[in-house]
N, C-alpha and C positions, 0 to 999 in steps of 0.2 A: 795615778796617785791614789795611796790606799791611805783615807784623809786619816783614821785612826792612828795610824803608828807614822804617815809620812815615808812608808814604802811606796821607793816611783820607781817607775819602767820607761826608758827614753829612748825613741828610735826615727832614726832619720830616711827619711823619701825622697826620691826627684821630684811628687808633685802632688798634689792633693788631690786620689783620684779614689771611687768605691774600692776598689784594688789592696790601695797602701791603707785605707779607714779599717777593710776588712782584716787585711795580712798582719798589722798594728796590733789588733783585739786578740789575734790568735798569739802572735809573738808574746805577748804580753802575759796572757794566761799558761803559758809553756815557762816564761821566767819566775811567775811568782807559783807553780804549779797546780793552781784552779782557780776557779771562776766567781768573782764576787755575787752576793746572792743580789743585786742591785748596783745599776752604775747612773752616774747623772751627768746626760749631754747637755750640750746648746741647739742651736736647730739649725746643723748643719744640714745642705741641699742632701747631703748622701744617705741620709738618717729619715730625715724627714719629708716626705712629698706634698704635705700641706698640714699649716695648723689651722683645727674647726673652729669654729666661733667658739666654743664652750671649751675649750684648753685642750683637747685632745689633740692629738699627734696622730694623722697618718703617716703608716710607714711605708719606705722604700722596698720593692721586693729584695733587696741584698740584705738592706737592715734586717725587717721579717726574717731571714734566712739565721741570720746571725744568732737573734733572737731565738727563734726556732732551738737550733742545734745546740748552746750551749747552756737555755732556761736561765738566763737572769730576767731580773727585774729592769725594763728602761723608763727612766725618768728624765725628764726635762726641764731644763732652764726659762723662765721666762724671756721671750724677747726682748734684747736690748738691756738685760741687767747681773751683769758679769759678777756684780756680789754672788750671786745667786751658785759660781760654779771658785770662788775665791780661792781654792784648794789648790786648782788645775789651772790659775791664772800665774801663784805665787811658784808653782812647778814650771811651768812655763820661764819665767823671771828667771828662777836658780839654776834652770838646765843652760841658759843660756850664757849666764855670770861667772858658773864655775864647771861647767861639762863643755863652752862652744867657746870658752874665750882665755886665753889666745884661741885665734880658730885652729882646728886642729886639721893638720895634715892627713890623708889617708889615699891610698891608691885606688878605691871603689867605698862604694856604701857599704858593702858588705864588712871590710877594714874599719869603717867608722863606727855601725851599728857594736860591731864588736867592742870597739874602744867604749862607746856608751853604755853599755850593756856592765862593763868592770867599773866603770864612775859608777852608776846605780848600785851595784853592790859593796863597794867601799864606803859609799853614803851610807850602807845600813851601821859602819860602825862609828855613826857621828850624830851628837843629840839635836833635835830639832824644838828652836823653843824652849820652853822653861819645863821640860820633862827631864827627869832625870834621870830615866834607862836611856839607851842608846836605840835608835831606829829599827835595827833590829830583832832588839830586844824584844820593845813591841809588834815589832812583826807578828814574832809568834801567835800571839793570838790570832791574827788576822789572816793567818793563812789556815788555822785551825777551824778559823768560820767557814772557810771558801769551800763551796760546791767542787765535786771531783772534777776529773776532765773528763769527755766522753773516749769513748775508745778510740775512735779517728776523729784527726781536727777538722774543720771545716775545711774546705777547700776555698781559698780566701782569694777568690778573683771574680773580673765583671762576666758577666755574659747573656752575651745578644745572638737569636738565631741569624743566620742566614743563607746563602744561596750560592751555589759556584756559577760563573760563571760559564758562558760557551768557551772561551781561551784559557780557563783550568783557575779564574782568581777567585776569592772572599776579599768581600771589603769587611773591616774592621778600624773604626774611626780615621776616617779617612784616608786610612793606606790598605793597597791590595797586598792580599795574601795571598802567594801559589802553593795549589793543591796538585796531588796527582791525577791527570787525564780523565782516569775511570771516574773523579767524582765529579763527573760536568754535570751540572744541570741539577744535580741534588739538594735538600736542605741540610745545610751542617748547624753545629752551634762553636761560635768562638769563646774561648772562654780568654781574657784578658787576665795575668797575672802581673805583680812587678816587672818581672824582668821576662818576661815571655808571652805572647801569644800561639794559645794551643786549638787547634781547629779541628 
């Protein structure tokens, strides 16, 4: 949700995992075509690895990464006080009111995300509020603030090293993966996507 103009981006996952948090941020920044100069989370586990006494946020190495590759600004929500992110609660509310209901049919996610993706931009020709341009109308501006995109996205998945087995497998959150013969005994690194693990 870009809180100035009520430009939103809505995209649907199997599950709440670094993966879809990560693939999410990049989608999003490809729909509205760059990168907010600052974003404000809550203190989700994937973002966050511990908050210090003094308000600071460690971060997650995926976050870091994120953070990293495309220089915004990450800010956060106090614990426990959802005023605090009200934008992206009342986005939440309308994607579900007029983008998931009736629920919509679709043959995969990929069918769904599409269908979300044309709701978000037919919202931009509808006013929000007692503003009197249309969504986005104001957009414009907001996308004229936005940081460029970098020349390649990130690559938006989890990844953990690991080891082949003597019988040719990697494990990868709890399922084996078979690899070819020649890499027994080596270190690989998996890297977890949406819809794929690449080893």
């Amino acid at each position: 949700d870009l809180p100035q103009s009520d430009g939103c981006f809505v995209k649907a996952y199997p599950r709440e995992t670094t993966e879809a948090f990560l693939d999410g941020h990049v989608s999003a920044f490809g729909f509205f075509g760059g990168v907010p100069l600052s974003i404000l989370y809550d203190n989700t586990r994937i973002a966050v690895a511990k908050i210090c006494g003094d308000g600071r946020r460690e971060r997650t190495r995926a976050f870091t990464e994120l953070v990293s590759h495309y220089l915004f600004r990450d800010r956060f929500g106090r614990p426990g006080k959802g005023n605090d992110k009200g934008k992206v609660e009342g986005l939440v509310k309308h994607a579900r009111s007029n983008f998931l209901t009736p629920i919509p049919v679709a043959a995969s996610f990929a069918e769904l995300n599409v269908m979300l993706a044309e709701r978000c931009r037919r919202r931009q020709g509808e006013r929000a509020g007692r503003h009197a341009k249309t969504i986005g109308e104001r957009l414009v501006a907001d996308l004229e603030a936005l940081r460029s995109l970098p020349a390649v996205p990130l690559e938006p998945c989890e990844k953990r090293g690991g080891r082949v087995s003597s019988t040719a497998l990697v494990r990868y959150r709890s399922n084996d993966y078979s690899v070819p013969t020649a890499y027994g005994f080596q270190d690989v690194v998996a890297k977890g996507f949406v819809e794929e693990v690449v080893i």
